[in-house]
C-alpha positions as CSV (number, residue, x, y, z in Angstrom):
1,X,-16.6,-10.7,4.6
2,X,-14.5,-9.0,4.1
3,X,-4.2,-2.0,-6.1
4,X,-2.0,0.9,-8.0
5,X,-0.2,2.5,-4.9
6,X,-3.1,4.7,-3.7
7,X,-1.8,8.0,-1.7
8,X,-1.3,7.9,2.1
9,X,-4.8,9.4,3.9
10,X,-3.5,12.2,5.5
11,X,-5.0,13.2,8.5
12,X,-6.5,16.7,7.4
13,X,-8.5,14.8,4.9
14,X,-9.3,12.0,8.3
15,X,-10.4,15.4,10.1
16,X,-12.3,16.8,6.9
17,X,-14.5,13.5,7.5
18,X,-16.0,14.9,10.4
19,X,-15.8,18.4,10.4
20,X,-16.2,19.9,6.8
21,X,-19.3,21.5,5.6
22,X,-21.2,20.2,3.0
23,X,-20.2,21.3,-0.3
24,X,-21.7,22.6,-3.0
25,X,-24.0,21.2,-5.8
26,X,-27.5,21.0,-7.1
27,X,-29.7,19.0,-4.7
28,X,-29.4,15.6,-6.5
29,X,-32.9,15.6,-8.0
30,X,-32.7,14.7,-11.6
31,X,-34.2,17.0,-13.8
32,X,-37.8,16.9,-15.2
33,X,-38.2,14.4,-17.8
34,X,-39.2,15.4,-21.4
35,X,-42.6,16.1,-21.7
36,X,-44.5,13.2,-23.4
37,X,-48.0,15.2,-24.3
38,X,-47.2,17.8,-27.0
39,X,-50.0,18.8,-29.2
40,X,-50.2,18.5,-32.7
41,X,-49.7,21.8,-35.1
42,X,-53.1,23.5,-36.2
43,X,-54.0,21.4,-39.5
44,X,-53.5,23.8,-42.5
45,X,-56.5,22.4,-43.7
46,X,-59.9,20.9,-42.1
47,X,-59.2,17.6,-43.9
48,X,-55.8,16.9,-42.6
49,X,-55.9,14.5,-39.3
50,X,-54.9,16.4,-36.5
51,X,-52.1,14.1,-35.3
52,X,-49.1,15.0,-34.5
53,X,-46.7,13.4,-36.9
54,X,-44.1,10.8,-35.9
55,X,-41.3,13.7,-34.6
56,X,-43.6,14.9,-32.4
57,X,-44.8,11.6,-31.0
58,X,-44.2,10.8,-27.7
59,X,-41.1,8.8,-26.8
60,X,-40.7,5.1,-26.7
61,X,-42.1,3.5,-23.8
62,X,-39.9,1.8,-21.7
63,X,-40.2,-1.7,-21.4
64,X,-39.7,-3.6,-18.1
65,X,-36.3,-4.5,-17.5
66,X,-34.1,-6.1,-14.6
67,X,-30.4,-5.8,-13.6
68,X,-28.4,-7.7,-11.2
69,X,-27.0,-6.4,-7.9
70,X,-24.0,-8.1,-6.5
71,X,-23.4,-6.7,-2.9
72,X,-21.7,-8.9,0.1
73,X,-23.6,-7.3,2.7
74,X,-24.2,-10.9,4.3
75,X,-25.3,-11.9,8.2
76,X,-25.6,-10.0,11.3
77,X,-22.7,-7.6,11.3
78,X,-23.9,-6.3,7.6
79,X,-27.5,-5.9,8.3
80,X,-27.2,-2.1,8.5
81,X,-25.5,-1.9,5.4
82,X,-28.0,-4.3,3.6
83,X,-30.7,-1.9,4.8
84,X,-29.5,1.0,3.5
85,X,-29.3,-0.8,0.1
86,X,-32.5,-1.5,0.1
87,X,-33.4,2.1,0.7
88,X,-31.5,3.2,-2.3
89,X,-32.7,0.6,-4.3
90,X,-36.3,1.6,-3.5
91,X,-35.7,4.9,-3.9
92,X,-34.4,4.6,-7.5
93,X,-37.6,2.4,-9.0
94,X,-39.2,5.6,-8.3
95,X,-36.8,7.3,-10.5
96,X,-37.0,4.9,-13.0
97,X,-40.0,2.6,-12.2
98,X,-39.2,-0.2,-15.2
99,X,-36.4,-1.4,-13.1
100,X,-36.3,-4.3,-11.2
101,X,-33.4,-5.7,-9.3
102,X,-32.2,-9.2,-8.6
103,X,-30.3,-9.2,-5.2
104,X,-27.2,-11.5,-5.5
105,X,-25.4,-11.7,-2.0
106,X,-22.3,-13.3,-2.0
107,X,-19.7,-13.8,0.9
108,X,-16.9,-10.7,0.4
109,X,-13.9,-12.6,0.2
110,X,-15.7,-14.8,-2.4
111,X,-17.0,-12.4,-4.6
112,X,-13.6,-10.1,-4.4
113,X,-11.2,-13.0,-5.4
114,X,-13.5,-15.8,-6.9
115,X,-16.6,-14.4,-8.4
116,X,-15.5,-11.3,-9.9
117,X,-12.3,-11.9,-11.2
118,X,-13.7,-14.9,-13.6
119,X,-16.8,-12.5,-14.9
120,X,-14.3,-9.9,-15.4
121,X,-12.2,-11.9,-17.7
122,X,-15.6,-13.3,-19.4
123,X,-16.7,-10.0,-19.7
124,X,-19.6,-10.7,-18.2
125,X,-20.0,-9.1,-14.5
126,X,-22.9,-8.1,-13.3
127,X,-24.2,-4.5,-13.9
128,X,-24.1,-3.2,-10.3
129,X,-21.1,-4.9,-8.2
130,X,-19.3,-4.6,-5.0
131,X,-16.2,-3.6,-5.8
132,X,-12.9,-2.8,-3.8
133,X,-10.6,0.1,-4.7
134,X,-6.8,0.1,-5.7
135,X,-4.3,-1.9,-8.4
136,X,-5.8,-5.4,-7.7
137,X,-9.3,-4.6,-8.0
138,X,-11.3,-1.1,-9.4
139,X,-7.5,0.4,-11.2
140,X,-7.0,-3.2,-12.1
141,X,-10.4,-3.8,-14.0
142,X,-10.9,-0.1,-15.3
143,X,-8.0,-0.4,-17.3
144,X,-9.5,-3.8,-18.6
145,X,-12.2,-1.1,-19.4
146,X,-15.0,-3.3,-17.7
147,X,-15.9,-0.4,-15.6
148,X,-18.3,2.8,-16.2
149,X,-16.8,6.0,-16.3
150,X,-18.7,7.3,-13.2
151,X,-16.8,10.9,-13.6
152,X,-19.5,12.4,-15.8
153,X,-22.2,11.5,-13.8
154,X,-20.7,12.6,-10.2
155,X,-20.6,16.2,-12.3
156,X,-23.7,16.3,-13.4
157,X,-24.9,15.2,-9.9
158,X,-22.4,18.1,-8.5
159,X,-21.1,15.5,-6.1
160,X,-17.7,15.7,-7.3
161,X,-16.5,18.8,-4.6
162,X,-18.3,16.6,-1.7
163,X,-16.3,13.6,-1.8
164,X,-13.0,13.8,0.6
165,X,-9.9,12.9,-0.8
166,X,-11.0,9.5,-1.0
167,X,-11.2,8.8,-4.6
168,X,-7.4,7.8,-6.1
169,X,-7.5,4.7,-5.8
170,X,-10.5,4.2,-7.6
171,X,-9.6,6.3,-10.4
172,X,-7.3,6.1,-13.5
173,X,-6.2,9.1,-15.6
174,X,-8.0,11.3,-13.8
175,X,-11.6,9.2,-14.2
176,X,-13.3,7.7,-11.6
177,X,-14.6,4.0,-12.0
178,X,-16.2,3.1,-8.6
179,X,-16.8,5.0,-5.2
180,X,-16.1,4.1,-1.6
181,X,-19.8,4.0,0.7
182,X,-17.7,4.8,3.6
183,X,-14.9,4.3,5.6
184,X,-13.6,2.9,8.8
185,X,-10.6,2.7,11.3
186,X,-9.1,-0.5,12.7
187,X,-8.3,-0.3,16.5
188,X,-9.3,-2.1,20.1
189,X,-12.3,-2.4,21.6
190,X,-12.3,-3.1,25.3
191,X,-14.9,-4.4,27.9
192,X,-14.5,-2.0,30.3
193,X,-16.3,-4.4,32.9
194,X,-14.3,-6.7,33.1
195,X,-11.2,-4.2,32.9
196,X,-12.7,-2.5,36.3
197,X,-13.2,-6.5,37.8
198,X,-9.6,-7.5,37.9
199,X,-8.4,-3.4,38.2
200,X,-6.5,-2.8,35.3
201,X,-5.8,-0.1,33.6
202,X,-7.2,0.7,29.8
203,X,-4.7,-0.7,27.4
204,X,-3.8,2.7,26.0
205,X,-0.1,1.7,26.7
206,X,1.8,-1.7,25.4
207,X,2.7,-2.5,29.1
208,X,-1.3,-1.6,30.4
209,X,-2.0,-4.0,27.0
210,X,-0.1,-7.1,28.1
211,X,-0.9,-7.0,31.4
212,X,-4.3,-6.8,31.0
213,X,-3.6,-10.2,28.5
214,X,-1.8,-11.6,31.6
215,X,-4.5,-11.4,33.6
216,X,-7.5,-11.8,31.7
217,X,-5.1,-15.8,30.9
218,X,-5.0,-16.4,34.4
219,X,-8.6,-15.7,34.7
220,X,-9.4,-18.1,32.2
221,X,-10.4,-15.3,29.8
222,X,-9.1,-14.9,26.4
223,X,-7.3,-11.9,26.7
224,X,-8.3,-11.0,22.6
225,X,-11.0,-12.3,20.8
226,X,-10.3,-13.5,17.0
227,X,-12.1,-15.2,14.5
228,X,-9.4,-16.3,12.3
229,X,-11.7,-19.3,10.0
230,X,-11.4,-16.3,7.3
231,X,-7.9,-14.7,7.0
232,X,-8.9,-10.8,6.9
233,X,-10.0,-10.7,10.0
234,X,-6.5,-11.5,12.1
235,X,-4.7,-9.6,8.8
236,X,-6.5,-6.1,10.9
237,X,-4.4,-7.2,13.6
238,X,-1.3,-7.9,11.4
239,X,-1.7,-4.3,9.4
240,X,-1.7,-2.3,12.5
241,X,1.5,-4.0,13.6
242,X,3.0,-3.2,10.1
243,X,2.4,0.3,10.9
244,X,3.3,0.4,14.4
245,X,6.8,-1.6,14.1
246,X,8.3,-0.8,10.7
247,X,6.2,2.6,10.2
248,X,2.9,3.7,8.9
249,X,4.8,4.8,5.3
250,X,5.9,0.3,4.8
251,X,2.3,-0.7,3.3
252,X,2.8,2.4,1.0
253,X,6.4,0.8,-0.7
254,X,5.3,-3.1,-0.7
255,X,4.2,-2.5,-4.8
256,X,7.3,0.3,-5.3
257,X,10.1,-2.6,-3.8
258,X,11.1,0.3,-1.1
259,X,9.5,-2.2,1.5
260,X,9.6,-6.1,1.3
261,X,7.7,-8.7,3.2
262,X,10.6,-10.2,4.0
263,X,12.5,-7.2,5.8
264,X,13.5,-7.9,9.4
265,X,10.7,-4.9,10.5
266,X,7.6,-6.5,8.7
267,X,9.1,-9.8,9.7
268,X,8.7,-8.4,13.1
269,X,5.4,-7.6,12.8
270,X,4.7,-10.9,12.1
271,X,6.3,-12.4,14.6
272,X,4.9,-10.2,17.1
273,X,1.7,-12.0,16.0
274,X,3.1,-15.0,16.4
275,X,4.3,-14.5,20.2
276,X,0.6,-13.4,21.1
277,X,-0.5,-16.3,20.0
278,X,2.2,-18.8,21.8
279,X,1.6,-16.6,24.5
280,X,-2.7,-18.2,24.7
281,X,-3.4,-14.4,24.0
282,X,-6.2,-14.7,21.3
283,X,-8.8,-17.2,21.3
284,X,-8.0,-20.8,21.7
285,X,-9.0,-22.6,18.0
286,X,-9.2,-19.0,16.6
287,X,-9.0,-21.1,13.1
288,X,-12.2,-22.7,13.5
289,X,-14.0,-19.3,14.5
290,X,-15.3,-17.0,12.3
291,X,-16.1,-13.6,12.4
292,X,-19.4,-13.9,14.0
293,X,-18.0,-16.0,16.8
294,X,-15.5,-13.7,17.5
295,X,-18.1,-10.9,18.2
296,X,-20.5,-13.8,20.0
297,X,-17.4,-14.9,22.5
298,X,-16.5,-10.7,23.1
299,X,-20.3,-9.8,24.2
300,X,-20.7,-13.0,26.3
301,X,-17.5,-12.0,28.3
302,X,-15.0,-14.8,27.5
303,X,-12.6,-12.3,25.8
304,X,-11.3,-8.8,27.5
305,X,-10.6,-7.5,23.9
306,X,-11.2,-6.7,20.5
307,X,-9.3,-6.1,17.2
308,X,-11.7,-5.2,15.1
309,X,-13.1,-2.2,12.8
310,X,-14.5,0.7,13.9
311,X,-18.2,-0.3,12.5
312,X,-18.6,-2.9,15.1
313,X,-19.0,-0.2,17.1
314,X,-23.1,-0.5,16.0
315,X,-23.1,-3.8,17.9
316,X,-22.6,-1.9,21.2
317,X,-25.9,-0.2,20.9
318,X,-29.1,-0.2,23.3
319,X,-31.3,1.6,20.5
320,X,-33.7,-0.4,18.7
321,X,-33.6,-0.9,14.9
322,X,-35.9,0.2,12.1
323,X,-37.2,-3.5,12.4
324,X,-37.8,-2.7,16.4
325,X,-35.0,-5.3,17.3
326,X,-31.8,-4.8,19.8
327,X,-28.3,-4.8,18.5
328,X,-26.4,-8.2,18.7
329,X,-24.8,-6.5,21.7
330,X,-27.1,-4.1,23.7
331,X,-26.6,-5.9,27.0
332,X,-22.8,-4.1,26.5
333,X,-24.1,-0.7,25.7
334,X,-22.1,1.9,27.7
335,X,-19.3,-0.9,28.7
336,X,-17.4,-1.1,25.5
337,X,-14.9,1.6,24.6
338,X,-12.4,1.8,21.4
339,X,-9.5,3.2,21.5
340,X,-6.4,3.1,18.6
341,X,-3.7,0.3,19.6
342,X,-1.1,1.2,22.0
343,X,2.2,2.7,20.8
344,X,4.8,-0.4,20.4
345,X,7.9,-0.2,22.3
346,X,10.6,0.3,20.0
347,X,8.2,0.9,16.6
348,X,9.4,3.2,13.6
349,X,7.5,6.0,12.6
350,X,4.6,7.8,14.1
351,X,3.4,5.9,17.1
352,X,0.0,7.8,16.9
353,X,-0.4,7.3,13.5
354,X,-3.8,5.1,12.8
355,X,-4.7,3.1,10.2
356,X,-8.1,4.4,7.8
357,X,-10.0,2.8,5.1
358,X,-12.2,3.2,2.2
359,X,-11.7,0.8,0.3
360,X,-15.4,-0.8,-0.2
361,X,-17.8,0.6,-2.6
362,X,-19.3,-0.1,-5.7
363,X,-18.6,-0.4,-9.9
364,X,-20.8,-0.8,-12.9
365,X,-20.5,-2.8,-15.6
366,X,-18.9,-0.9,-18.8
367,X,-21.8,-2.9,-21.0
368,X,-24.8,-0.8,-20.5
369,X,-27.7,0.5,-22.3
370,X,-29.5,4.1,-21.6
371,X,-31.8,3.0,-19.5
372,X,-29.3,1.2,-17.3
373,X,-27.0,4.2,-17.1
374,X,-30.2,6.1,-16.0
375,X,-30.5,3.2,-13.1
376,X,-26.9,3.8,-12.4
377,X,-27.4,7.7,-12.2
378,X,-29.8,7.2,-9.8
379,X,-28.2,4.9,-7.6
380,X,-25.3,7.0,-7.6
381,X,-27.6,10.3,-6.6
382,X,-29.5,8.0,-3.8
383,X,-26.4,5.9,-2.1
384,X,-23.9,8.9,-2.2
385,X,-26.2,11.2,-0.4
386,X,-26.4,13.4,3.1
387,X,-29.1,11.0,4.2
388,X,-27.5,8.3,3.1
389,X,-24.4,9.3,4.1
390,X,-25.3,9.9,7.9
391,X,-27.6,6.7,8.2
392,X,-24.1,4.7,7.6
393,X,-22.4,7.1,10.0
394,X,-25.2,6.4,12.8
395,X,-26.8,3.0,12.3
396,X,-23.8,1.2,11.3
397,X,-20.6,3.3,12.3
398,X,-19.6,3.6,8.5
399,X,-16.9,6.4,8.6
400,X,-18.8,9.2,5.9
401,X,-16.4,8.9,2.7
402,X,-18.3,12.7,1.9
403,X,-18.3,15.9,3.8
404,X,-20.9,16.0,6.1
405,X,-22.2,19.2,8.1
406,X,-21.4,20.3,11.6
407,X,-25.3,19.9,12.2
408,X,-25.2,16.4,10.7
409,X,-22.4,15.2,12.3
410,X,-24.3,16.7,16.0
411,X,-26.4,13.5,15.6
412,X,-24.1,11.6,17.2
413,X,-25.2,10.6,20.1
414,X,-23.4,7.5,20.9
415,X,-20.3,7.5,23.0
416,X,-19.2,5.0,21.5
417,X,-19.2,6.0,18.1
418,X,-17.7,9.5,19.4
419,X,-14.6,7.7,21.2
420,X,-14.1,6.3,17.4
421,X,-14.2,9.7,15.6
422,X,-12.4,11.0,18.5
423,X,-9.7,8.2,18.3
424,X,-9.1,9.0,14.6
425,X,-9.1,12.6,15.8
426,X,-6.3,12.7,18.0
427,X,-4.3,10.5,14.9
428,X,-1.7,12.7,14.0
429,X,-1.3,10.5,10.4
430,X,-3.1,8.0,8.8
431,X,-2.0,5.0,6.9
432,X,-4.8,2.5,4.6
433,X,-4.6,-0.8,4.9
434,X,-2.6,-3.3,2.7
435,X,-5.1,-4.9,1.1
436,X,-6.2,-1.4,-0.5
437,X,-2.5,-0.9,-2.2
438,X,-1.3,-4.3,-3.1
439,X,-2.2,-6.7,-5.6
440,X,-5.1,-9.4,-5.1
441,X,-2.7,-12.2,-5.7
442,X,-0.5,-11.0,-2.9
443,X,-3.4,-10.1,-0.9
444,X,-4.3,-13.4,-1.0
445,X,-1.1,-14.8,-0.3
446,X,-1.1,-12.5,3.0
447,X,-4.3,-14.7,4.3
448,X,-3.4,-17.6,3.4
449,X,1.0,-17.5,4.9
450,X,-0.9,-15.7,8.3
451,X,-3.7,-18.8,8.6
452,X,0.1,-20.9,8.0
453,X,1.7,-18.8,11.0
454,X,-1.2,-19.2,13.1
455,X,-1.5,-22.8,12.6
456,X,2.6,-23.2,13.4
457,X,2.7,-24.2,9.8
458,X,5.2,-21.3,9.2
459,X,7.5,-19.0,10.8
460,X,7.5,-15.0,10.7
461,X,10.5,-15.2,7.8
462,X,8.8,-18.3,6.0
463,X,5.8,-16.3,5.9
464,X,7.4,-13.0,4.6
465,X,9.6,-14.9,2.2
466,X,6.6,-16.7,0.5
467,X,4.8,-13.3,0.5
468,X,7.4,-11.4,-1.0
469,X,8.2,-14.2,-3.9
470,X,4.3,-13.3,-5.5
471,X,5.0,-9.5,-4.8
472,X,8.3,-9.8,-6.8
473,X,6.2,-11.6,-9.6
474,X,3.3,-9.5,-9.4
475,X,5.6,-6.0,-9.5
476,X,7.6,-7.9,-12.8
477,X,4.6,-8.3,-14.9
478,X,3.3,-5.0,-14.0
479,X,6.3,-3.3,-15.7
C-alpha cells in the first residue's frame, strides 16, 4: 500500500474541504457528438447519384481498442476505492463504448518505486496510472514530459474552480499533470471499550496516552497496534512526531536544507519511536505484520490503539456494502473513536497542528491518440465528480479533494467519520506528509533506516545521518 516542495495545507483550505459550496461549471456531460447522418445535396441533375460525396461522409468508425489501468487499490482495506473505480470505468464505455480496460493491480509501494519508475525511463507506462504527487513522483515525471497535460481538459470540464488548493504539487508551470482522488488525516484511533474496562481516560493528552500504554502492557494488551512488514505504515507514526517535536513547518525544509534528518529535533522524533518500542508499546514482531494484521489484531481486541489514517475509519462501520457484506470491523461500530495525537510535552510549533494529505491520484501517459484522450476526458469528468466525490467521503472515508455542498456533506451520518472531519476541524494548521515533498530515493531511504531502528539495527542519529546523506545527494543533483 501505500516531490518539488509542495506548499503547506493551510487549514482554511482543510475547512474549505468540508464546508465550501460547490462551484461553478457546466454539469460534466460532454457535448453531443457530431452528427453522423447528413443528407446529400439535391443532385443538380437526375443522373447524378445522390450520394453525398466523401466531405460529407460520415466519420470514421471507431475501431475497438483497449488501454491499460494501473491502480493499487489491492485487499480488504482498498475495496471501497476499487469499487468506485469500477464505477467510473463503467461509466466511461458508455461515453466512449470502443474502449476496453485491462485492470492491472499492483501493490502501492511496488508500483510507486519499482514499476513505474522503470516504464517511465522506457517510456513506456501504462496509459492510465496511479500516481503520487510532488518532486519524486507527478513534478518529477511531468518534467520528463511523460505525463498529459490535464489543464485543458479540467477547463473544458469547468472543474478547475471546484478543486481545493490541492493541486501544487501536481503541477509544473502552472499545468496540471495528475489529480489527487481524495485526501486523508493521520491520527489515533481508540477502542473505547477497552478504555472504559481498565478506566482510563481518552488519550487526548501525552500523560492520558502513556498511561493508557502502561496499562493496556500490564494487561497483556498491546498498547498500539502496527504492522510494520511494509515501512509506510509505522513512517504515519514517525511523520506525526516530526511535526509534533520539531514543528509542523520541518517536513516543509527537508528539500530546501533549512531542516536535516540528522538535527537533534527530528533525531528526537525518531527516538521517541524508538523508546515506544523498547518500552513493548507497539505490537510484539510488528516486522512480520503487515498492514492487514495490524487492523485484524485492533478489531479482535489485542491492541488499545491505532496509528493509522483517517480512511480506516470505513472499517468501523455496521452498514452493509453494495455487495450486502459487513465491514471488516462492524462488531466495533460505535466503540472506535479518532482523535489527532496528543500535544507532545516539550514539542516546537503548533501543538494542534495535524498532518493532511493528498497525495494519491492518478496520471496519463503523455503517448496518446484521440480516442484515448477522449477515454481520459471521460474518466476525468466521471472520477472527479459530486457523486463520486461523496461515495469516497462516505463508503470509504476518503477526505473530498473538491468542494462539496453543505447538503452533500449532511450525508454524513457516521460518528465516526464526523469525529475525523471534526478532528481536522478543530486543527488550527496543517502540515502534509513527508513522503508528498521529498524525493523517492529519500523516501525510500526513510522505510527502509525506520524498519533498521525498529529492528535495533540502528540508532535515532544512525538513522537520520544515513537519511540525510541521500537528501544531500538528491538536493546536489537537483541544482
Amino acid at each position: 500500500m501505500k516531490k518539488k516542495l509542495t506548499s503547506v495545507l493551510a487549514v482554511s483550505m482543510a475547512m474549505s474541504a468540508f464546508l465550501a459550496a460547490c462551484g461553478g461549471g457546466n454539469d460534466g456531460k460532454n457535448a453531443a457528438s457530431p452528427s453522423a447522418s447528413e443528407s446529400a445535396s439535391p443532385s443538380p441533375s437526375a443522373s447524378e447519384s445522390a450520394s453525398p460525396s466523401p466531405s460529407e461522409s460520415a466519420a470514421p468508425k471507431v475501431e475497438p481498442f483497449s488501454m491499460t489501468v494501473r491502480h493499487i487499490q489491492i485487499g480488504e482495506p482498498r475495496k471501497f476505492r476499487l469499487a468506485i473505480l469500477n464505477s467510473v470505468l463503467d461509466n466511461v464505455k458508455k461515453d466512449v463504448p470502443e474502449v476496453s480496460f485491462e485492470l492491472d493491480g499492483v501493490e502501492d509501494s511496488v508500483n510507486r518505486f519499482t514499476k513505474l519508475p522503470a516504464e517511465m525511463a522506457a517510456g513506456n507506462p501504462p496509459k492510465i496510472f496511479s500516481l503520487f504527487a510532488g518532486a519524486g513522483d507527478a513534478q518529477k515525471y511531468a518534467k520528463a514530459g511523460r505525463l498529459l497535460d490535464l489543464t485543458p481538459i479540467i477547463d473544458e470540464l469547468g472543474l478547475k474552480d471546484k478543486f481545493l488548493n490541492v493541486l501544487d504539487p501536481w503541477s509544473v508551470d502552472g499545468k496540471v499533470y495528475g489529480l489527487p482522488i481524495g485526501g486523508n488525516t493521520e491520527g489515533v484511533f481508540y477502542n473505547k471499550e477497552l478504555f472504559a474496562k481498565y478506566n482510563l481516560e481518552a488519550p487526548t493528552t501525552w500523560d492520558a496516552l502513556i498511561k493508557a500504554a502502561d496499562t493496556f502492557k500490564q494487561n497483556g494488551i498491546a498498547p498500539i497496534a502496527v504492522g510494520s512488514k511494509a515501512g509506510w505504515v509505522p513512517n504515519m507514526f514517525v511523520n506525526t512526531l516530526i511535526g509534533r517535536i520539531a514543528g509542523e513547518n520541518a517536513n516543509a525544509g527537508f528539500i530546501t536544507g533549512e531542516t536535516k534528518w540528522n538535527s537533534p529535533d527530528v533525531v528526537a522524533a525518531y527516538q521517541q519511536y524508538a523508546d515506544f518500542e523498547k518500552k513493548g508499546y507497539f505490537t510484539k514482531g510488528e516486522l512480520g505484520k503487515t498492514y492487514d494484521d495490524m487492523l485484524n489484531d485492533f478489531i479482535a481486541g489485542k491492541a488499545g490503539m491505532m496509528f493509522d489514517g483517517s480512511w480506516r475509519n470505513s472499517a468501523f462501520t455496521d452498514q452493509l456494502d453494495a455487495a450486502g457484506k459487513p465491514a471488516i470491523g462492524a462488531k466495533l461500530a460505535g466503540k472506535v473513536s479518532y482523535i489527532a495525537l496528543a500535544p507532545v510535552p516539550n514539542g516546537k510549533g503548533d501543538q494542534t497542528a495535524m498532518n493532511a494529505n493528498y497525495a494519491e491520484g492518478y496520471g496519463f501517459s503523455a503517448d496518446l491518440n484521440d480516442n484515448e484522450k477522449a477515454v481520459v476526458k471521460s474518466f476525468v469528468k466521471n472520477l472527479f465528480s459530486d457523486e463520486m466525490q461523496l461515495r469516497g467521503l462516505l463508503e470509504d472515508g476518503v477526505l473530498p479533494s473538491m468542494k462539496l455542498s453543505d447538503e452533500a456533506l449532511g450525508k454524513v451520518t457516521s460518528p465516526l467519520l464526523k469525529e475525523v472531519l471534526d478532528a481536522l476541524k478543530n486543527s488550527s494548521k496543517t502540515f502534509p506528509h513527508f513522503d508528498q515533498i521529498v524525493q523517492s530515493k529519500v523516501y525510500s531511504e526513510t522505510e527502509t533506516q525506520l524498519q533498521k531502528l525498529i529492528a535495533g539495527k540502528a540508532t535515532a542519529q544512525q538513522v537520520g545521518d544515513a537519511i540525510q546523506k541521500v537528501q544531500d545527494a538528491e538536493n546536489a543533483a537537483a541544482k
